[in-house]
C-alpha positions as a printed NumPy array, in Angstrom:
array([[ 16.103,  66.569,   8.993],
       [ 15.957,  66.794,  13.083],
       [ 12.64 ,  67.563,  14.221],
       [ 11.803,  70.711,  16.043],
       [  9.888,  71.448,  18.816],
       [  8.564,  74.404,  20.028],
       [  8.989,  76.162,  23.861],
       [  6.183,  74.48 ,  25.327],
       [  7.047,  70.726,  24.093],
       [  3.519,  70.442,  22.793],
       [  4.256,  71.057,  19.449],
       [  6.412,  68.791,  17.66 ],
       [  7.232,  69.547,  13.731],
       [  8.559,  65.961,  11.965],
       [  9.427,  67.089,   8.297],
       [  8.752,  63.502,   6.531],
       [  5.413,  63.177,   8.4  ],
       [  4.267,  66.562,   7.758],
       [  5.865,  66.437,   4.178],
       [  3.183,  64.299,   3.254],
       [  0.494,  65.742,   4.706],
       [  1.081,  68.413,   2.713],
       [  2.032,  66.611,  -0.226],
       [ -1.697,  65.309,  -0.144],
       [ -3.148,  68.64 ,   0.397],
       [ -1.576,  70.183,  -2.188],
       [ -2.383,  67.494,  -4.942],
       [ -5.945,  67.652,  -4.307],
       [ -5.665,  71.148,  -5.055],
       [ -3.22 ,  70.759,  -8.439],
       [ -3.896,  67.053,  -9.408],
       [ -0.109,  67.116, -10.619],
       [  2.008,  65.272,  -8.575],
       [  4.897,  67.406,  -9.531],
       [  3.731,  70.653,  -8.738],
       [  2.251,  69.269,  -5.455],
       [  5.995,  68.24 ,  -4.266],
       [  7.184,  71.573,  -5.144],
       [  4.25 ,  73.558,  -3.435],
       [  4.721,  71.297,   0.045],
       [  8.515,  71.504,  -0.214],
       [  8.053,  75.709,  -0.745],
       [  5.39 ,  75.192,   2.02 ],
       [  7.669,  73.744,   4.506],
       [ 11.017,  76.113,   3.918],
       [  8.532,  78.268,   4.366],
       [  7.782,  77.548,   8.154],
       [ 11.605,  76.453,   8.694],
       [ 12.7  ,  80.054,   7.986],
       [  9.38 ,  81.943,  10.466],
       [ 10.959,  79.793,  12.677],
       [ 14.765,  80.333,  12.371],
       [ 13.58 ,  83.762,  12.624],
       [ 11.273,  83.969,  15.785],
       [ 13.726,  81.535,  17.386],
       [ 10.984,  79.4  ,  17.864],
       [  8.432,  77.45 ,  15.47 ],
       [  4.39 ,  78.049,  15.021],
       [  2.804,  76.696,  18.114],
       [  0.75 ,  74.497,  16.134],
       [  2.482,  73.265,  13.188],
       [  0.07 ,  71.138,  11.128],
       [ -2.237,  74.456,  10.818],
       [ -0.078,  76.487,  10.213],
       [  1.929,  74.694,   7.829],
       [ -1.85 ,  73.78 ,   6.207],
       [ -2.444,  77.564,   5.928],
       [  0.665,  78.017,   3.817],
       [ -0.181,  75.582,   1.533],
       [ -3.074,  76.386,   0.574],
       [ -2.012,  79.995,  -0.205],
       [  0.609,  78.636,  -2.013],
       [ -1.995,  76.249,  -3.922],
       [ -4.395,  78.958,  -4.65 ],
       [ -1.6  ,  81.199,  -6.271],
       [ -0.41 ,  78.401,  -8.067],
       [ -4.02 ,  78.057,  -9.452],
       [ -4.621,  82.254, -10.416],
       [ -0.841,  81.837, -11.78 ],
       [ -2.272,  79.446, -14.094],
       [ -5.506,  80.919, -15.021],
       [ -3.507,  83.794, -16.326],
       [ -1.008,  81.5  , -18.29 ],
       [ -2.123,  81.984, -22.169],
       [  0.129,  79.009, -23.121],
       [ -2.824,  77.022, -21.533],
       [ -5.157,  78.082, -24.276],
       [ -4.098,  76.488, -27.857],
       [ -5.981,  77.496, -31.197],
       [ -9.116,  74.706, -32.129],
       [ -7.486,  75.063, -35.863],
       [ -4.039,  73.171, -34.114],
       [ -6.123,  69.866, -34.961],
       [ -4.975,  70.642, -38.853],
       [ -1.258,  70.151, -38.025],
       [  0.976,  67.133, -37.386],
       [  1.535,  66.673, -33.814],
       [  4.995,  66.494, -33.068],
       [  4.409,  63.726, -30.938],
       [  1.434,  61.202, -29.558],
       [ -1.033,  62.712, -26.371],
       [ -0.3  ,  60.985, -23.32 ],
       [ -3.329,  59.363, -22.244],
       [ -1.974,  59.351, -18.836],
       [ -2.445,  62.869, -18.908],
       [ -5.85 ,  64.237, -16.69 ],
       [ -8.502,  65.568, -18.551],
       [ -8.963,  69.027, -18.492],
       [-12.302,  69.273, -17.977],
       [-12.303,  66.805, -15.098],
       [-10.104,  68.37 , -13.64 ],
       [-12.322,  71.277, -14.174],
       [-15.278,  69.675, -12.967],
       [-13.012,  68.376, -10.053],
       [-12.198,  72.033,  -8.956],
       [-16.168,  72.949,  -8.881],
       [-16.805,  70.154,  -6.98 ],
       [-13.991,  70.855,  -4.307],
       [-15.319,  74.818,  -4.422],
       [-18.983,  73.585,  -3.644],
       [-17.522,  71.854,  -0.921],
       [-16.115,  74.946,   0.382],
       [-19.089,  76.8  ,   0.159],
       [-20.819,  74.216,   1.98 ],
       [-17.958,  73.867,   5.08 ],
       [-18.008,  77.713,   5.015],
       [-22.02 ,  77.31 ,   5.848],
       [-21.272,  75.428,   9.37 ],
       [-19.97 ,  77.064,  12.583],
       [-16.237,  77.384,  12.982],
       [-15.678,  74.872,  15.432],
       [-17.36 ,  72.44 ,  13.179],
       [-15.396,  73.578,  10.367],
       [-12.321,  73.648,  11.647],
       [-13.052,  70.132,  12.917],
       [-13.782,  68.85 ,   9.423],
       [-10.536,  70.263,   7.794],
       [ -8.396,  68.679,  10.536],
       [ -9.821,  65.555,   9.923],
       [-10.288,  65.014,   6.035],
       [ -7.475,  68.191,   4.82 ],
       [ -4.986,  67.955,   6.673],
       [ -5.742,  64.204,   7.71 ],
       [ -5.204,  64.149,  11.251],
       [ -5.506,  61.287,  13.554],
       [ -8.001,  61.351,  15.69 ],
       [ -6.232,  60.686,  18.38 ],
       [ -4.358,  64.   ,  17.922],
       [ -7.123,  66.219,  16.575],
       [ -8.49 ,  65.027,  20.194],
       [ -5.125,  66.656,  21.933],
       [ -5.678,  69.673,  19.776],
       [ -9.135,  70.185,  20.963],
       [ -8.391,  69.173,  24.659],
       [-10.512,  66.115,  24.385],
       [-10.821,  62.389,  24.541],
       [-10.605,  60.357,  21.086],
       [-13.923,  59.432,  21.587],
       [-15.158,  62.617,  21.981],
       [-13.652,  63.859,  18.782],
       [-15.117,  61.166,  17.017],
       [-18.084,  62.021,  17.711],
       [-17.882,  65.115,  16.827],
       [-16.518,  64.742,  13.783],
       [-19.678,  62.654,  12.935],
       [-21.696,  64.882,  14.023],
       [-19.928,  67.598,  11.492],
       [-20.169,  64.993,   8.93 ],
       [-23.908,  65.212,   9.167],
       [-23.973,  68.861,   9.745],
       [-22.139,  68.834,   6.268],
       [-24.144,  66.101,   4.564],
       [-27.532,  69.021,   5.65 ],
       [-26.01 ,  71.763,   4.215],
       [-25.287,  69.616,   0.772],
       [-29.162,  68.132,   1.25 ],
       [-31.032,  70.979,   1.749],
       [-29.269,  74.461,   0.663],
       [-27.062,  73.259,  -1.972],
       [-29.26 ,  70.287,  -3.009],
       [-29.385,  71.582,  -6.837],
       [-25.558,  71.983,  -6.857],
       [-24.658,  68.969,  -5.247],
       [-26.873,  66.509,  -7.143],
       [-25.084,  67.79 , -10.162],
       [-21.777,  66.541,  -9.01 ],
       [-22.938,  63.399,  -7.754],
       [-22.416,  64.312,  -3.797],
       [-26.   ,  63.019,  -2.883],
       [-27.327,  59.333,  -2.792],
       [-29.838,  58.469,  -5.459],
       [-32.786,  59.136,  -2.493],
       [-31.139,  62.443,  -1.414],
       [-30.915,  63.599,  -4.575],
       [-34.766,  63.358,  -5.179],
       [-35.225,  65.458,  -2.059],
       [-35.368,  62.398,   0.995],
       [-33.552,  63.32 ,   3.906],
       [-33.196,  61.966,   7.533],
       [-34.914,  63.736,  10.151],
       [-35.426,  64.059,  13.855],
       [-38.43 ,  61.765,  13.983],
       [-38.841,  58.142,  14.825],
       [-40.929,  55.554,  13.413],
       [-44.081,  55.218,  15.284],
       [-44.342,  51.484,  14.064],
       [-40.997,  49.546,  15.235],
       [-39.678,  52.777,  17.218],
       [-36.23 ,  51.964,  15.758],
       [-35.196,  54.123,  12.433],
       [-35.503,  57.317,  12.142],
       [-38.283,  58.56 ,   9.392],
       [-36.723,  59.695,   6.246],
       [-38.603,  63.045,   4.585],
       [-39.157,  64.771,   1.428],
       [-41.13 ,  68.104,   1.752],
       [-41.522,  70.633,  -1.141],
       [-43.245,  73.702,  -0.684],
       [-46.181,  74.782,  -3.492],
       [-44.364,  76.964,  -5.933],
       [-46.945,  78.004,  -8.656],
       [-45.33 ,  80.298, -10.617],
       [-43.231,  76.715, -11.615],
       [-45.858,  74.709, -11.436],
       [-44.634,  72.824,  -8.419],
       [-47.432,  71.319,  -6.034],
       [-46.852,  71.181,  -2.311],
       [-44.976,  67.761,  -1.468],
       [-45.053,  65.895,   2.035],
       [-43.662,  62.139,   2.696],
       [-42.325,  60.523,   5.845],
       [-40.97 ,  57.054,   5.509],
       [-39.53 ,  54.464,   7.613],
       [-36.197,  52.938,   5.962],
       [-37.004,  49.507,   7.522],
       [-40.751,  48.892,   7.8  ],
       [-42.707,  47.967,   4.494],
       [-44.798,  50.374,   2.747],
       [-45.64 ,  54.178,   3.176],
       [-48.27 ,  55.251,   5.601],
       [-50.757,  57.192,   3.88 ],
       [-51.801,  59.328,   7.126],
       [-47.853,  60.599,   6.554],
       [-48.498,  62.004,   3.08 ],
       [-49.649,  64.862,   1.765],
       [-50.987,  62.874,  -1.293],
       [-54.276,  62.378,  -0.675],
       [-56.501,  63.987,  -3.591],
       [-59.367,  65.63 ,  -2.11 ],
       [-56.226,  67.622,   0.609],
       [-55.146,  70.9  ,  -0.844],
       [-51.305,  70.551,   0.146],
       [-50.81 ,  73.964,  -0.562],
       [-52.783,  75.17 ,   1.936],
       [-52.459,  72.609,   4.691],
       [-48.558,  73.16 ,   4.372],
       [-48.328,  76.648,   3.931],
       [-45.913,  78.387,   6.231],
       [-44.653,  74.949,   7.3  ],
       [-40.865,  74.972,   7.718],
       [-39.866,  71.383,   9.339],
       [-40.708,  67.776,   9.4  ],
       [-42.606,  68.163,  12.971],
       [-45.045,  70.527,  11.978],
       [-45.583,  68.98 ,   8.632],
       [-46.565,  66.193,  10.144],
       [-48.913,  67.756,  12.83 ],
       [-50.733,  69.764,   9.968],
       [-51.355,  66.799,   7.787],
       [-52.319,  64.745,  10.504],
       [-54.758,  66.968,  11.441],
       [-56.514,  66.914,   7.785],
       [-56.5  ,  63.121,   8.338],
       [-58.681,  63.66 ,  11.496],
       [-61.117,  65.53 ,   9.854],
       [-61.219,  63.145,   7.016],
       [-61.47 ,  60.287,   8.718],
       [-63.873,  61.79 ,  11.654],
       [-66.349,  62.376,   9.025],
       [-66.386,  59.498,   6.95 ],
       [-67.024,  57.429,   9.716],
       [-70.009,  59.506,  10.934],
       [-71.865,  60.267,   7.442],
       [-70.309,  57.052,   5.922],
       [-69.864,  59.264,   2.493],
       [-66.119,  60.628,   1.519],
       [-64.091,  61.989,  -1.276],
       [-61.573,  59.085,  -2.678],
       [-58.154,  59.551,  -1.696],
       [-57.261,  58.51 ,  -4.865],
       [-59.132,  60.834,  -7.491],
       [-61.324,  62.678,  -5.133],
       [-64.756,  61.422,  -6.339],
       [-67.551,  61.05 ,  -4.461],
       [-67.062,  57.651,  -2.577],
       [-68.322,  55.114,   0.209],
       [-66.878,  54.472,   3.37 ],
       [-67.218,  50.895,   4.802],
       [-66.869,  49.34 ,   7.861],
       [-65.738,  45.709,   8.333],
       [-66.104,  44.351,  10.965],
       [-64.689,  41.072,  10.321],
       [-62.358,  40.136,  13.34 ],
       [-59.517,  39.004,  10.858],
       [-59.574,  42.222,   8.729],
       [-61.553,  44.896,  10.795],
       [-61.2  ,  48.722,   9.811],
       [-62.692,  50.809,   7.4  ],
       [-62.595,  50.946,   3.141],
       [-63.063,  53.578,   0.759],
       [-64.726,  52.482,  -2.157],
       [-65.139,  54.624,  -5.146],
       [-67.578,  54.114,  -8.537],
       [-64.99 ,  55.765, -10.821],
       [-62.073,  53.883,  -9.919],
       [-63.853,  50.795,  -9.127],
       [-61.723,  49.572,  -6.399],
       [-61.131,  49.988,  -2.515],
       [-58.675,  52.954,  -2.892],
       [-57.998,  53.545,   1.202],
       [-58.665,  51.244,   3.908],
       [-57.721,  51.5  ,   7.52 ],
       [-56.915,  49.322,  10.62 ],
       [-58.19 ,  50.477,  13.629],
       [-54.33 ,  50.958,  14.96 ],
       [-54.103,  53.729,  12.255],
       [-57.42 ,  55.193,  14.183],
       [-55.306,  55.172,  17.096],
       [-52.264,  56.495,  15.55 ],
       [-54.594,  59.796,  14.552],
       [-55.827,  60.626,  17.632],
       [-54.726,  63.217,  19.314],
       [-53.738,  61.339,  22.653],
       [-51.553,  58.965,  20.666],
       [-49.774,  61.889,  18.979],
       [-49.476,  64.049,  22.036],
       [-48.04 ,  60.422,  23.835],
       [-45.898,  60.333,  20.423],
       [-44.231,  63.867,  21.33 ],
       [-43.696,  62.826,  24.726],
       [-42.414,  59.447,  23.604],
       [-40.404,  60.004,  20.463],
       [-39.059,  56.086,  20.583],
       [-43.119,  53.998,  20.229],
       [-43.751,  51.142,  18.679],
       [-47.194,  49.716,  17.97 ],
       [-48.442,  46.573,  19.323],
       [-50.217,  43.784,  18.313],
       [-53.925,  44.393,  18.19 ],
       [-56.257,  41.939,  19.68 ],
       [-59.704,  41.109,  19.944],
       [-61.927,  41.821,  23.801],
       [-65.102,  42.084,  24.31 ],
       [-65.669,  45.843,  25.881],
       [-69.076,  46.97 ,  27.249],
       [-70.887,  44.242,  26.341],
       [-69.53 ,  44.869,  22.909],
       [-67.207,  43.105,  20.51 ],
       [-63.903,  45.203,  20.318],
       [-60.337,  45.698,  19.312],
       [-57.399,  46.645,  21.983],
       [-54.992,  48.687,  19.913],
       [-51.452,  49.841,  21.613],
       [-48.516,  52.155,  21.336],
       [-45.445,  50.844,  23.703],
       [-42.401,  53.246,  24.479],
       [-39.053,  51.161,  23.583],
       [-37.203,  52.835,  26.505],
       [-39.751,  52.704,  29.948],
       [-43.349,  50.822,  30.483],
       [-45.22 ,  53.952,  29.238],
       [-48.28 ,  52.687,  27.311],
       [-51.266,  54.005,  25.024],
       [-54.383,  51.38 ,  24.788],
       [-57.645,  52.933,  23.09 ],
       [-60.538,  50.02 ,  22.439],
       [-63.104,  50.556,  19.285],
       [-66.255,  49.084,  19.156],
       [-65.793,  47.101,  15.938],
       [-68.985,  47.467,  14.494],
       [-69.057,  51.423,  14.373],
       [-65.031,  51.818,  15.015],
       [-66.341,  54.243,  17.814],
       [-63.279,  54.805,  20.661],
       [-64.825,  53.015,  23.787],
       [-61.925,  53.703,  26.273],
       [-58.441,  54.92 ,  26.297],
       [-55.86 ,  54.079,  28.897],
       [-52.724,  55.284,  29.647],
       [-49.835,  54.242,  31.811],
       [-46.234,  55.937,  32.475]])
């Protein structure tokens, strides 16, 4: 079949090529193979004849073509809802069968299961601006190049690739966050999405490289559902308890409450922290962070392992303990040079001798410019001596 081009020359209509396009399109819809060929064959007469009529074709034929099919798809489906002859009688298992099932045959119920999973989809590219959306279905519908969705759009390659990342976590949001239930159902999260972790805007304070991954659940007591607030770092080792919410003695709930994103989480349990660890270190008696009882807090000031402990009767055990770079961390001149910063790292900590006094230099470095946070503690009191900054 000759190809046809529209008035403009832009738009060039190749029958095999966009034959199976739609022939893709259409099976994802049907999972028959057969009914897909006949659907993209209806699909493109379909187009031929607008354009015999108009005397000249759509100006953009993968759409439009796209557009059909899918209608076409969609009546095939309600055509088939309404078809009784799908529906047999359970006693039918009592008879001979006239011949044996095909186990080649798809199972009805995945391909039910299939068909809520595409609609859930749906609902979650319907969530995203058009320009995203449209984006998406070019791409991973109608399976475009990129090199041509980038002529559609007017733009480089590179700049639809991007883009179409960029929709791709737009998409992967919606499924994380609004739909979260739904999707986790039909296995469309990871195993760490689907308990609630998600990537956010913020960078790890330690090696300034990953982005910190969050899980925050608001306090819902009618279901018995405490408030919920981690940040973690995907590369470094452990969890930093100052980026919890699971201290005992903190009442999440409150802390939390009206707290929408990952930022102000973080700025509202970072601020219980200060309190917390302001007062231990002045009256040297705290609530454990691990059952809330009454507790010590100790200072070491032992140049290979300085910081301060938590030690609690009832759990007999140090339950917290803290390097003086978490001190520094908790300030508020680190966190304000954190905001300003978003890409620190911490450095190593040494030992100086400040005042008179034996200390610890602790450091935050910005990855990108010579910016630089230094505070000094005394390390027999962990008192802040001096803080310097450079931009």
């Amino acid at each position: 079949m000759p190809a046809v081009v529209n008035e403009s020359g832009k738009s060039r209509f190749d029958a095999t090529t966009e034959r199976q396009r739609l022939l893709r399109v259409c099976y994802r819809f049907t999972g028959n193979v057969t009914v897909a060929e006949d659907l993209a064959q209806e699909a493109i007469l379909i187009g031929l004849r607008r354009a015999s009529r108009e005397g000249a074709p759509p100006r953009e034929w993968s759409s439009y073509l796209f557009g059909v099919a899918r209608r076409l798809c969609a009546g095939w489906q309600a055509k088939r809802g309404k078809d009784e002859s799908n529906f047999v009688s359970l006693d039918d298992d009592a008879r001979e069968p006239s011949m044996s099932p095909d186990i080649s045959a798809p199972d009805p119920l995945e391909s039910l299961l299939l068909g809520e999973r595409e609609r859930l989809i749906e609902r979650a590219l319907f969530a995203l601006k058009d320009p995203v959306r449209q984006l998406l279905l070019a791409r991973y519908v109608e399976d475009l190049p990129v090199r041509e969705i980038g002529e559609r759009w007017g733009i480089s390659e590179n700049a639809a690739t991007v883009r179409i990342h960029r929709g791709r976590d737009a998409l992967r949001k919606v499924l994380e966050t609004t739909l979260r239930a739904e999707a986790s159902a039909h296995g469309l999260l990871s195993a760490e999405a689907a308990q609630g972790w998600r990537e956010t805007t913020l960078f790890c304070c330690r090696c300034g490289r990953e982005r910190l991954q969050g899980r925050f659940v608001a306090a819902d007591p009618g279901a018995g559902q405490d408030a919920d607030f981690m940040l973690r770092c995907p590369a470094c080792p452990g969890m930093l308890d100052g980026m919890t919410s699971n201290a005992a003695p903190m009442d999440a709930a409150s802390v939390l409450t009206g707290v929408q994103g990952f930022r102000a989480g973080l700025n509202r349990v970072n601020r219980w922290w200060q309190e917390y660890l302001a007062d231990a270190l002045e009256t040297r008696a705290t609530l454990c962070p691990r059952c809330g009882h009454v507790a010590q807090a100790m200072i070491s000031d032992a140049p290979e392992s300085p910081g301060m402990g938590v030690g609690c009767p009832k759990c007999n055990a140090i339950t917290f303990y803290i390097h003086p770079t978490g001190l520094l961390y908790h300030s508020e001149q680190a966190q304000a040079f954190w905001r300003r910063f978003p890409r620190v790292r911490n450095q190593a900590a040494r030992n100086i001798v400040c005042e008179g006094r034996p200390a610890i230099l602790t450091a935050f470095a910005d990855r990108a410019t010579a910016a630089r946070i230094e505070m000094v503690f005394d390390l027999e009191t962990l008192r802040c001596l001096r803080v310097d900054m450079t931009k």
